[in-house]
C-alpha positions in Angstrom: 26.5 22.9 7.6 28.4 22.6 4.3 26.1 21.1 1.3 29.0 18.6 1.0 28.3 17.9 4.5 24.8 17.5 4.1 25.2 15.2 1.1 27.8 13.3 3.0 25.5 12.9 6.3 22.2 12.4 3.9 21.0 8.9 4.4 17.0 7.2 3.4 16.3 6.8 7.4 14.0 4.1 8.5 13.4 4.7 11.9 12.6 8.1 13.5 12.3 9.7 16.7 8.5 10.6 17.7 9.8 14.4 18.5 6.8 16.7 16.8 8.4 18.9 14.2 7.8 22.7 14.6 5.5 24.2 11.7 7.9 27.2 11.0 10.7 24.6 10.3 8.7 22.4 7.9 7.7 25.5 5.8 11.3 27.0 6.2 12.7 24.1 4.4 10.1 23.4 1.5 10.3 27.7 1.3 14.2 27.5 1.0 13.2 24.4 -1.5 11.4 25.9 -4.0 14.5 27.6 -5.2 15.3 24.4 -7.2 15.8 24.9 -11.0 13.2 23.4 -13.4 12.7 23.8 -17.4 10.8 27.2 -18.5 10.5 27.5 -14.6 7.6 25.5 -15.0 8.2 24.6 -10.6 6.4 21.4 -11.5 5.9 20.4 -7.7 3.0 20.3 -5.4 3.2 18.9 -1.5 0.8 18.7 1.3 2.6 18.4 4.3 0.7 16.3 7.1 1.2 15.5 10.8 -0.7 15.1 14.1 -4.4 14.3 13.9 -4.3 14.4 10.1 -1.2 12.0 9.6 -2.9 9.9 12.4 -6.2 9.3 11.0 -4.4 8.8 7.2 -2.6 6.1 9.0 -5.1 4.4 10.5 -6.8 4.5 7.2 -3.8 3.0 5.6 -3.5 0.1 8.3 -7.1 -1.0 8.0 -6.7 -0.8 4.3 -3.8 -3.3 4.3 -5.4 -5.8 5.8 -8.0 -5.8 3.3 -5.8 -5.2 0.6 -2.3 -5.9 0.9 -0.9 -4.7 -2.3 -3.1 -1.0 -2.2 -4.3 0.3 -5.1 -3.4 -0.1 -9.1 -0.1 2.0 -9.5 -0.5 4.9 -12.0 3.1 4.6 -12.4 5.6 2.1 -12.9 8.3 2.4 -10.3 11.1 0.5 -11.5 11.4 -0.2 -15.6 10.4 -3.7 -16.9 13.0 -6.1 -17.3 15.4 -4.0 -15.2 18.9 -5.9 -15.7 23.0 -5.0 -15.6 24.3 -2.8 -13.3 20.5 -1.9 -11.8 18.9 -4.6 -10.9 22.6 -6.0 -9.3 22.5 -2.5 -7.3 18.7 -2.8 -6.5 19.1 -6.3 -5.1 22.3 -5.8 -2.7 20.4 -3.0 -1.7 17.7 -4.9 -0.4 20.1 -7.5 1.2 22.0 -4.8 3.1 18.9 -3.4 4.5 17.4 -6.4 5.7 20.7 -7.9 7.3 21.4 -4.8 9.6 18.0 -5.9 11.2 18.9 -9.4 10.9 16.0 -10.6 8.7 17.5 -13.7 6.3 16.5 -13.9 2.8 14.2 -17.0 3.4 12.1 -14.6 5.9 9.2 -13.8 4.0 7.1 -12.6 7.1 10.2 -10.7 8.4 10.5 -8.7 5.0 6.9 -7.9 4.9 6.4 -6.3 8.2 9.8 -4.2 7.5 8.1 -3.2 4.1 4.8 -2.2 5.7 6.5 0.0 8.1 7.0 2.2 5.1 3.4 3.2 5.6 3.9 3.7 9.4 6.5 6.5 7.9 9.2 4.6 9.9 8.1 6.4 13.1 8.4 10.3 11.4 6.6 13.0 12.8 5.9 14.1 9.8 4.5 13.4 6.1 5.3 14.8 2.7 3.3 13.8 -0.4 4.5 15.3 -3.3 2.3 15.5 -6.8 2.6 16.4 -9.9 0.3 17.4 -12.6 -0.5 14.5 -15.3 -0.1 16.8 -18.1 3.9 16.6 -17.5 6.2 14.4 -19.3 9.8 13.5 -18.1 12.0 16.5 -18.2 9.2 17.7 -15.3 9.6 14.4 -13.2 13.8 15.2 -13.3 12.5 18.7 -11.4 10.7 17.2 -9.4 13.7 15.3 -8.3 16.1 18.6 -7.8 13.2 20.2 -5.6 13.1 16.7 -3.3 16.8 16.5 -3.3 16.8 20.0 -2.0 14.3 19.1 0.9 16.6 16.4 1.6 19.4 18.4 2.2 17.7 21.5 3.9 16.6 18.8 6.0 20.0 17.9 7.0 21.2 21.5 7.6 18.4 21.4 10.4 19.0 18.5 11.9 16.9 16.4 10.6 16.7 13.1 8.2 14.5 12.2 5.7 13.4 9.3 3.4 11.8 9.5 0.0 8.7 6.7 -0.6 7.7 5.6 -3.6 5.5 2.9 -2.0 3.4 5.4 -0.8 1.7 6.0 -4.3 0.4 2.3 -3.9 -2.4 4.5 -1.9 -3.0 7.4 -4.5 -6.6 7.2 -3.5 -7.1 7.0 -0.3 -4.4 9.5 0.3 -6.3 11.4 -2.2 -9.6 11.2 0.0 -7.8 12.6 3.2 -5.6 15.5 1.1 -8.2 16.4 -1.0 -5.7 17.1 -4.1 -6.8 18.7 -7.4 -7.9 15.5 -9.7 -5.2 17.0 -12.4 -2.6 16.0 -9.5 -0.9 12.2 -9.5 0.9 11.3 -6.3 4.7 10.9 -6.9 6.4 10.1 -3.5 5.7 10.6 0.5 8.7 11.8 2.3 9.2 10.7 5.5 10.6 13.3 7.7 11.7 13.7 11.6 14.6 13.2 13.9 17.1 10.4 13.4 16.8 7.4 15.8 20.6 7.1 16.0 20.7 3.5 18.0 18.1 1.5 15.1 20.2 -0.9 13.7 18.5 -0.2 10.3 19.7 3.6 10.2 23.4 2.4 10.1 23.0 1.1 6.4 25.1 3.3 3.9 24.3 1.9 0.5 26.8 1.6 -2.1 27.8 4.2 -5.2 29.7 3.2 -8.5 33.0 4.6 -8.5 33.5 8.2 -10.3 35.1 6.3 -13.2 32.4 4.1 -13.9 29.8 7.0 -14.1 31.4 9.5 -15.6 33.9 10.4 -18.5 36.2 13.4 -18.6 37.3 15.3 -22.2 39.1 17.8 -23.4 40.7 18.7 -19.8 44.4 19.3 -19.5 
C-alpha cells in the first residue's frame, strides 16, 4: 500500500471486528513506528500495548468505575483549549453531528449520545489497546512528536489491514489505567488507541469527516 493510500483509506473507526490481533504484527507496526522524527531525537513516546485477559479485566475496571463515576478522574490535561471559537469549534461541532446522525442519534438524544460516548471505553469492540505516555518533564515541541509517532501507527496500521482510532477520552482514567499498567509515575497518559479489524457494515464506520480546502490552510511564495 502506497502512504497516499493509507492516508486516503485512514479513518477514526468506531466499531471493530473481535478478530485477536497476532503479537508479531502489533510489535511490527509500533517497531516500524519508532522511526518517526522528533527534536534532539529525544523519541518522547512510551506505549503499553494491552489485550486479552489484561484489556479484559482493565475494562471491567473501567465499566464498574463509570457507574460510580461518570465523568472519571480530574484530567491532567486539557483536551480542547478554553473558549475554542472560529473555524474550530464550527469543525468540532459538525463533527459531532455527522457522527451521531450515521447512527441515527438526534441532537435532543442525550441518553443516545452518552452510551455512543461510553463506548469509547469499550475500545469500540478493538482487540487491542494502545496507551501512549509521555514524560511530564516535556513541553510542547515533545507533544507534536508524539503526534508524528501516532500518525505513523496509524498508517502502518493501514498497510496491514487494519484501522485504528486515537482516544483522548481515555486519559479521563489516568489512574486506574495507571494501577493495571503499572507506568513509571514520571509518565502522564496522552491517548489510548484503539486498534483491530474494520467492521465494514457499522453505520458509524462510514463517516468521512471534513478538511478545509488547500487554500484555506496553506499559502504558497516565491514559486514560479
Amino acid at each position: 500500500m502506497k502512504v497516499s493510500e493509507a492516508i486516503a483509506s485512514r479513518i477514526s473507526c468506531r466499531a471493530f471486528l473481535p478478530d485477536p490481533i497476532p503479537e508479531k504484527t502489533v510489535r511490527e507496526i509500533l517497531d516500524r513506528a519508532r522511526r518517526a522524527p522528533s527534536g534532539g531525537n529525544l523519541q518522547p513516546w512510551h506505549c503499553h500495548a494491552v489485550t486479552g485477559p489484561a484489556l479484559k479485566a482493565l475494562l471491567a475496571d473501567v465499566r464498574a468505575q463509570m457507574e460510580l463515576t461518570p465523568r472519571g478522574e480530574p484530567g491532567e490535561f486539557r483536551v480542547y483549549p478554553e473558549g475554542l471559537s472560529g473555524p474550530y469549534e464550527a469543525r468540532r461541532f459538525k463533527c459531532g453531528e455527522d457522527l451521531y446522525r450515521t447512527i441515527g442519534v438526534a441532537r435532543d438524544d442525550k441518553p443516545g449520545r452518552v452510551r455512543q460516548f461510553r463506548r469509547n471505553f469499550e475500545l469500540f469492540g478493538a482487540p487491542v489497546a494502545l496507551f501512549i505516555y509521555i514524560d511530564r518533564r516535556m513541553g510542547p515541541p515533545q507533544w507534536a512528536d508524539i503526534g508524528m509517532f501516532l500518525q505513523n501507527i496509524f498508517l502502518l496500521a493501514r498497510e496491514q489491514g487494519l484501522h485504528s482510532c486515537p482516544q483522548e477520552a481515555w486519559a479521563q482514567w489516568h489512574g486506574l489505567i495507571a494501577a493495571h499498567l503499572k507506568p513509571p509515575a514520571e509518565h502522564m497518559l496522552f491517548c489510548g488507541v484503539a486498534l483491530g479489524r474494520m467492521d465494514e457494515s457499522a453505520p458509524v464506520n462510514s463517516l468521512r469527516t471534513d478538511r478545509a480546502g488547500l487554500d484555506e490552510i496553506a499559502r504558497f511564495h516565491g514559486f514560479g
